[in-house]
C-alpha positions in Angstrom: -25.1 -23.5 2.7 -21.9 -23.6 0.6 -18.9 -24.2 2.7 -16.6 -21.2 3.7 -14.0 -23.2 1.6 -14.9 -25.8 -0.7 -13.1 -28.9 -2.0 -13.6 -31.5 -4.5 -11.5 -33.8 -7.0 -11.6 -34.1 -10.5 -9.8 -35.7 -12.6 -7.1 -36.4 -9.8 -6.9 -32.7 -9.6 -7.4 -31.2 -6.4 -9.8 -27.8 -6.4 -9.6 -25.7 -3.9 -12.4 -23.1 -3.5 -12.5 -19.6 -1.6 -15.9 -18.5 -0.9 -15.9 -16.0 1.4 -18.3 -12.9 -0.3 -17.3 -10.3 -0.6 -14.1 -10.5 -1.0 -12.6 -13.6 0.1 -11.0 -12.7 3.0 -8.5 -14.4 4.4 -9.7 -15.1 7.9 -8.9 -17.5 10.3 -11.9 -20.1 9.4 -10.9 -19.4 5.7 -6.9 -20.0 6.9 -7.6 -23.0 8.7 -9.9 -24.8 5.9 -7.2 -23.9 3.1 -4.1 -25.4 5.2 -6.7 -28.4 6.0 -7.7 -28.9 2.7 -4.0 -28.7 1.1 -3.4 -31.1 3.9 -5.8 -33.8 2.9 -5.1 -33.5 -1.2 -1.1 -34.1 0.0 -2.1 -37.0 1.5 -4.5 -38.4 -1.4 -2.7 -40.9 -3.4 -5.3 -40.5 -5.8 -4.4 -36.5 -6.4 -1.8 -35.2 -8.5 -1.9 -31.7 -8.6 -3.7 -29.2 -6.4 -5.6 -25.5 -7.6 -6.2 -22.5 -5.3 -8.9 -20.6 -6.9 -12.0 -18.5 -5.5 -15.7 -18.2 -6.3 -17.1 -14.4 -6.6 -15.2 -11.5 -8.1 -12.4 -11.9 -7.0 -9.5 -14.2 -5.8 -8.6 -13.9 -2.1 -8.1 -9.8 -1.5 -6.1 -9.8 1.8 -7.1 -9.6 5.8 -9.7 -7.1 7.4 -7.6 -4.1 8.2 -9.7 -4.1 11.3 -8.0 -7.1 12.2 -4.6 -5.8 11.8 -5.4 -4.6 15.5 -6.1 -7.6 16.6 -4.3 -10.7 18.1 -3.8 -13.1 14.6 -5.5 -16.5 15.9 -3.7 -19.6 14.4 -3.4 -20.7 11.8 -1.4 -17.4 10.2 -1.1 -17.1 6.9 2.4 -17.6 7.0 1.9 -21.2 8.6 -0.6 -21.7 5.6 1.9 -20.5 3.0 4.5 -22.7 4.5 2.0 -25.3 4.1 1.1 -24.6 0.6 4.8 -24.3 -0.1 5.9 -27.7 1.6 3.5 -29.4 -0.7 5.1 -32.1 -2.9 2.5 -32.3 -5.2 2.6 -28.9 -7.7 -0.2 -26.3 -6.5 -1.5 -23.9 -9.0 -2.6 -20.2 -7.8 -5.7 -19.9 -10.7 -6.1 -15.4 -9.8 -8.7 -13.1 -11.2 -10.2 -10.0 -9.7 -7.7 -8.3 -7.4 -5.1 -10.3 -5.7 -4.1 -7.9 -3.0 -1.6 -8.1 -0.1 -2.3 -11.5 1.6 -4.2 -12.2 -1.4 -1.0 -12.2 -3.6 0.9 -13.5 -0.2 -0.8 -16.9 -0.6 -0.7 -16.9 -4.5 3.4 -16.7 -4.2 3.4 -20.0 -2.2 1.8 -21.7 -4.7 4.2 -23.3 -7.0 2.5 -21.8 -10.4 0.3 -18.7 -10.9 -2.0 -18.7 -14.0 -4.2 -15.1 -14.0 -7.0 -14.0 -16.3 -6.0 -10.9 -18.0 -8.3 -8.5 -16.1 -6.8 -9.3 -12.9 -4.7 -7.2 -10.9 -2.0 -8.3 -8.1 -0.5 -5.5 -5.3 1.1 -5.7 -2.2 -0.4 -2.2 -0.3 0.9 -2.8 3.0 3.5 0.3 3.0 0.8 2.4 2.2 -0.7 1.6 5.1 1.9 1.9 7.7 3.2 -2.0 7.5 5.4 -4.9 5.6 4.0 -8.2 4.5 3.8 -10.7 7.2 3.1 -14.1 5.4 6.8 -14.4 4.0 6.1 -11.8 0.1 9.5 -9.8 1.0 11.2 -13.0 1.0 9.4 -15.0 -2.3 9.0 -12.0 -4.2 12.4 -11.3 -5.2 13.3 -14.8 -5.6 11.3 -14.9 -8.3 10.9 -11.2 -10.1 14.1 -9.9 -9.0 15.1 -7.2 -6.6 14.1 -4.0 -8.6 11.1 -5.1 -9.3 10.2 -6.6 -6.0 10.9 -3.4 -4.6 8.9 -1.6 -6.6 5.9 -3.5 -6.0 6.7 -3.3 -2.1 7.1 0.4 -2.0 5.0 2.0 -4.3 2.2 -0.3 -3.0 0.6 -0.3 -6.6 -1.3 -2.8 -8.2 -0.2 -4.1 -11.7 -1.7 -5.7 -14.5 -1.8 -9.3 -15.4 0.1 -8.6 -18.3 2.8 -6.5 -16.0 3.0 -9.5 -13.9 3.3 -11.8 -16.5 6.3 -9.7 -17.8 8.0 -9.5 -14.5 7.7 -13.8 -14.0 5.1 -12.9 -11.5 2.5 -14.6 -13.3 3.6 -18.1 -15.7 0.2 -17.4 -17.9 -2.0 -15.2 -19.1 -5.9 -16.5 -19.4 -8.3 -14.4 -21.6 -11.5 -16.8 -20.9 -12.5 -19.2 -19.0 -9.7 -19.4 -16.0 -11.4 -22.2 -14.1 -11.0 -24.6 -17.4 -7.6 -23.4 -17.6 -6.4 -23.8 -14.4 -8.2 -27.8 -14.3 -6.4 -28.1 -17.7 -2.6 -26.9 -16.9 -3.2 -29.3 -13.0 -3.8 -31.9 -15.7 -1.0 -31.2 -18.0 1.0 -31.5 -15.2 0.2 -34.6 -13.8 0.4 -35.9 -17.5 4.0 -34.6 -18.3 5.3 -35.8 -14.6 5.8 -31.8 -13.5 6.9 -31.6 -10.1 6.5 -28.7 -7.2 8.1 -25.7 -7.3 9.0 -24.5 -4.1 9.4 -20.5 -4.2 12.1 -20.8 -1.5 14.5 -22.7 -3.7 14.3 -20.9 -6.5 16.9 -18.1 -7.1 16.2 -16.3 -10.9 16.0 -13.0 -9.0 19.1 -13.3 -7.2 21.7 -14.7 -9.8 23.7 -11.4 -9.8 23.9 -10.5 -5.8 26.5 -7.5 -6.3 24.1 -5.8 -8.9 21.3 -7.0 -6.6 23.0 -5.3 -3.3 23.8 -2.0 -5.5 19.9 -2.1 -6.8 19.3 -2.1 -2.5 21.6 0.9 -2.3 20.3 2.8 -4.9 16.5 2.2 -3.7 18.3 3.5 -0.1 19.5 6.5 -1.2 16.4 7.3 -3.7 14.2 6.9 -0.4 16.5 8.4 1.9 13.9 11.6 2.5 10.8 9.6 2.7 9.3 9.5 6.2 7.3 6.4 6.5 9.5 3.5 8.2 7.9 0.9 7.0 9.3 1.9 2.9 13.0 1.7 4.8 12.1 -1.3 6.5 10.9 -3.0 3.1 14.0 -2.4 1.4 16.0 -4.0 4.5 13.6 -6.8 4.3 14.4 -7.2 0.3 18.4 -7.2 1.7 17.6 -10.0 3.8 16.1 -12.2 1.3 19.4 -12.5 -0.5 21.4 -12.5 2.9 19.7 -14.7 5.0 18.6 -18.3 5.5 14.8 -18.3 3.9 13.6 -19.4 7.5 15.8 -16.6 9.1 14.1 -14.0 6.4 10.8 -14.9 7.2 11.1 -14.8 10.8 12.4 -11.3 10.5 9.7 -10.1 8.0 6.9 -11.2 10.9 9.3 -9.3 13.7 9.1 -6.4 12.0 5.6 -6.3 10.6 4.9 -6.6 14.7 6.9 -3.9 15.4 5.0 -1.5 12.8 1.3 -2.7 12.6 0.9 -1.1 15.9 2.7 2.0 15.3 1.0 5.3 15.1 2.2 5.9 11.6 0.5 2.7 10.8 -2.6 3.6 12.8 -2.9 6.8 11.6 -2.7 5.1 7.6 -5.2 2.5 8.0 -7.5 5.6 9.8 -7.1 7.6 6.7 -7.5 4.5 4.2 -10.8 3.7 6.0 -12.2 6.9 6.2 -11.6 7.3 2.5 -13.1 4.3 1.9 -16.5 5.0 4.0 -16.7 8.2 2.0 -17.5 6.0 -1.4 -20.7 5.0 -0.1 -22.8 7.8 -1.4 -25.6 6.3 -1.0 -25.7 6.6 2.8 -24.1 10.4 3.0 -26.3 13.3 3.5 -26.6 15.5 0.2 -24.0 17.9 0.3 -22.8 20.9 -2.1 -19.0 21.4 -2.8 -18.3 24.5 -0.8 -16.6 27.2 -3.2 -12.9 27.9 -2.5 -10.9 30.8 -4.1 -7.5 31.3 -1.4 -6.1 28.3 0.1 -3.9 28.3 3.6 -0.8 26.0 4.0 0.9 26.1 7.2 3.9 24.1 7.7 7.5 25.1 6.3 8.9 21.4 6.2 9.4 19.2 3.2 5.9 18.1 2.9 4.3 21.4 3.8 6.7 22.6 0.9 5.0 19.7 -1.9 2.2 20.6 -1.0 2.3 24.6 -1.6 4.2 23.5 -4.7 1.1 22.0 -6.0 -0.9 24.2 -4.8 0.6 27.2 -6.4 0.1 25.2 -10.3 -4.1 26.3 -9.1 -3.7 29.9 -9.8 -5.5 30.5 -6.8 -4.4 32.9 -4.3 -2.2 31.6 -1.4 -1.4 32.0 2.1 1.9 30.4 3.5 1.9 30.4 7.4 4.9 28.7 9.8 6.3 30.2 13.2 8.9 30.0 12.6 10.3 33.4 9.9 13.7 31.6 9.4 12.3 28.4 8.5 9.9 30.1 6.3 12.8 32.2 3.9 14.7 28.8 4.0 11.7 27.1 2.6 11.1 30.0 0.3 14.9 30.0 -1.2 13.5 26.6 -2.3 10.7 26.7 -4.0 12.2 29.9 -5.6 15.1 27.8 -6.5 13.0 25.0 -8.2 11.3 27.3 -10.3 14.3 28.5 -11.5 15.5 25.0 -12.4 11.6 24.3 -14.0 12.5 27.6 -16.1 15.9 26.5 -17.3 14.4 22.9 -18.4 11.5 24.4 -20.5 8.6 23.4 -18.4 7.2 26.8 -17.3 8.3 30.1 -18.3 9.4 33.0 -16.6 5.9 34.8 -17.1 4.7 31.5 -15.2 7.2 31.6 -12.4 6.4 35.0 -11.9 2.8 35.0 -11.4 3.3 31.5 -9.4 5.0 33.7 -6.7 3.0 36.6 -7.4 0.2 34.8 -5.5 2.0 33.4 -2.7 2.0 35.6 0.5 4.4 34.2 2.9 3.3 35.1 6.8 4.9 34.3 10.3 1.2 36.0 11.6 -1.8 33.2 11.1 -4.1 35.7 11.5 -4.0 36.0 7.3 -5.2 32.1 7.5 -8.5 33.5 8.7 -9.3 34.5 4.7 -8.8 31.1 3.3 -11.3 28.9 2.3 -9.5 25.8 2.4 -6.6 25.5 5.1 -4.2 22.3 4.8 -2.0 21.6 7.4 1.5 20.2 6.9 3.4 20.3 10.3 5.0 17.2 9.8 7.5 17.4 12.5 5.6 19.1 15.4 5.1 17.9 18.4 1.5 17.2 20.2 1.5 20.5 21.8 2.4 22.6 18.7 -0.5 20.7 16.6 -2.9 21.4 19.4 -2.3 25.1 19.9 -2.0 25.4 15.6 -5.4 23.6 15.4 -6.9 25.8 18.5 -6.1 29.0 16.9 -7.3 27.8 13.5 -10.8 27.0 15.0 -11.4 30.6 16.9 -9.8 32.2 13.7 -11.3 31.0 10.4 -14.7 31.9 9.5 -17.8 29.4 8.9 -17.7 26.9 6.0 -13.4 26.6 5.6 -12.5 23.4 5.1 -9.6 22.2 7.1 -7.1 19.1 6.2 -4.4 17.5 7.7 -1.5 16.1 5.9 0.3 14.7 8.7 -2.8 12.3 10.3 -0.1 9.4 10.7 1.8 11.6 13.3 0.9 11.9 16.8 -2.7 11.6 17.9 -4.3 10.8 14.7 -7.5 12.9 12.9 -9.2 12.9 16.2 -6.9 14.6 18.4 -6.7 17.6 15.4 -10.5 17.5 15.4 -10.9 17.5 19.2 -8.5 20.7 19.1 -9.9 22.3 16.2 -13.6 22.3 17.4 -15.6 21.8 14.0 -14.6 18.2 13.6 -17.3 18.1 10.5 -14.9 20.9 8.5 -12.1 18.6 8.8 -10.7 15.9 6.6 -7.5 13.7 6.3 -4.8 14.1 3.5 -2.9 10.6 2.5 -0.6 10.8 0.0 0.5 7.6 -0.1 3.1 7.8 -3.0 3.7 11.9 -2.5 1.7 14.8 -2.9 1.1 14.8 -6.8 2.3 17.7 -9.2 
């Protein structure tokens, strides 16, 4: 049996070898071989030059999310980034497949990344309710800068080889074999006398720190309505990395990934995520017919509640608006009348359009309209337990078999579960995560 994480040497160089299937995980007997392994080639005389690479498709992908629960058992990743770091001898990152969160964590402590072009490197822990915790707020900007560091921290999207490339992220771009590249460049290296490059010492993303503390401010204010803390908390993070010590910047990245990873925001994220995620396995699902749907619910009269209807109304389909609350509903209203105004004036719907948009919306402080929807999509985004609990209660006496029910708002307070426990017909409802905003 091949080892969890295999080393050899060749040609003085070093190779380093994930092989955790599927996706190379980084778990703790995959941690603790790498930081053994760069351990032993540091202390080789014979070595040069050290490569990180991984068998399979794809170079490590990040943790478990079910271990995000968990206690972390040592070593952390951080301690083997710090490791890989601290090396003196130059470690190469050699990435293909999908380089994801810790993934890309560990690549950025290497002191050189060489990709293949089809690869793709993301950081997706705001998407899921948390920051990095193995030290990417603080190496990232270092070495792409602060806009762009913040962009790959917030909108938690992946981005091509060839994005990274442009960026700095990536130092070269393989189109074939990357395993004879990556032994080729370690030789190269050792050849031309080329020395580690620590990612903590460098500084090309932070040789303007005025333009690099207005960049923060702007990304501040452009975020200031978004709800999910851990977005503000990156950007605060991103700050840091040009304010404090490195070692006071990572220590402040793992403080505050604790204080998150356990939050209910979080929980309710990584819920969502992995329920998606089961629901790709076709395979092991039931058959099932798409149940037909011709007027859609929305209840909610809050900011998200508001995107959502937005969307909703591009359909054509026939639309009932529900909220409590009549005031909050004609402020809400005065809104989306007022954006379609403004979509008029700029040319991207006409008047005909707007008009017929609102011609089928009914706005309603009764629920008892909800009844006739086919689809009903909650978005109570600031309601408290009991509110969602009574909402979801009526919803379940009122609506008749086969309506579809979604939640928009699974990262607030009790999760899918409790909505499903109040609604009764937990196999009618579903989770809505829109990670980046509701699209449209």
């Amino acid at each position: 049996m091949s080892a969890i994480v295999e080393y050899k040497v060749r040609d003085g160089v070093a190779l380093i070898t994930v092989n955790n299937p599927p996706i190379n995980a980084l778990s703790q007997p995959v941690r603790t071989a790498l930081r053994g392994h760069v351990e032993a080639a540091e202390a080789d005389p014979e070595v040069g030059a050290i490569v990180i690479q991984a068998e399979g498709r794809t170079f490590p992908a990040g943790a478990d999310l079910r271990d995000f629960h968990a206690r972390i058992e040592p070593p952390t990743l951080g301690d083997v980034a710090r490791t890989v770091e601290d090396c003196t001898k130059p470690v190469i990152a050699a990435i293909h497949g999908t380089a994801l969160g810790g993934g890309l964590e560990l690549a950025l402590a290497c002191h050189y990344r060489i990709a293949h072009i089809d690869a793709q490197l993301g950081l997706p822990d705001v998407a899921l309710g948390a920051v990095p915790a193995a030290g990417a707020s603080q190496r990232l900007p270092r070495i792409v800068g602060v806009k762009a560091a913040l962009d790959l921290l917030i909108t938690a999207r992946p981005i091509s080889t060839i994005g990274a490339e442009r960026i700095g992220l990536v130092d070269k771009v393989i189109k074939k074999n990357l395993r004879r590249a990556a032994l080729g460049s370690a030789r190269n290296f050792i050849g031309a006398g080329i020395a580690a490059r620590p990612t903590r010492a460098r500084r090309e993303g932070m040789s303007n720190p005025r333009a690099y503390l207005e960049a923060v401010k702007d990304r501040r204010e452009s975020t200031a309505q978004d709800r999910r803390e851990a977005v503000h908390k990156a950007i605060d993070l991103v700050e840091a990395a040009l304010l404090l010590p490195f070692e006071a910047g990572l220590e402040v990245e793992r403080a505050t990934f604790e204080d998150l990873v356990e939050s209910d925001q979080a929980r309710g994220l990584r819920h969502a995520f992995l329920a998606e995620r089961r629901t790709t396995h076709g395979a092991a699902l039931a058959p099932s017919h798409a149940r037909p749907h011709d007027r859609i619910g929305v209840v909610g009269a809050g900011p998200l509640a508001v995107d959502i209807l937005r969307a909703a109304m591009k359909t054509g389909q026939r639309l009932v608006w529900h909220d409590d609350n009549t005031q909050a509903l004609d402020t809400a209203m005065g809104r989306i009348e007022a954006a379609l105004e403004r979509a008029v004036e700029r040319g991207t719907i006409t008047s005909a359009g707007r008009d017929a948009q609102l011609a089928h919306l009914s706005a309603v402080p009764d629920p008892e309209p909800l009844a006739e929807c086919d689809v009903v999509i909650e978005g109570m985004q600031a309601a408290k337990p009991d509110e969602l609990r009574t909402m979801y209660e009526r919803l379940g006496s009122m609506a008749r078999p086969g309506t579809v029910f979604a939640s928009a708002t699974t990262a607030g307070p009790g999760g899918l579960e409790a909505r499903a426990q109040a609604l009764g017909r937990p196999q009618d409802l579903v989770a809505l995560l829109f990670a980046q905003g509701v699209p449209g």
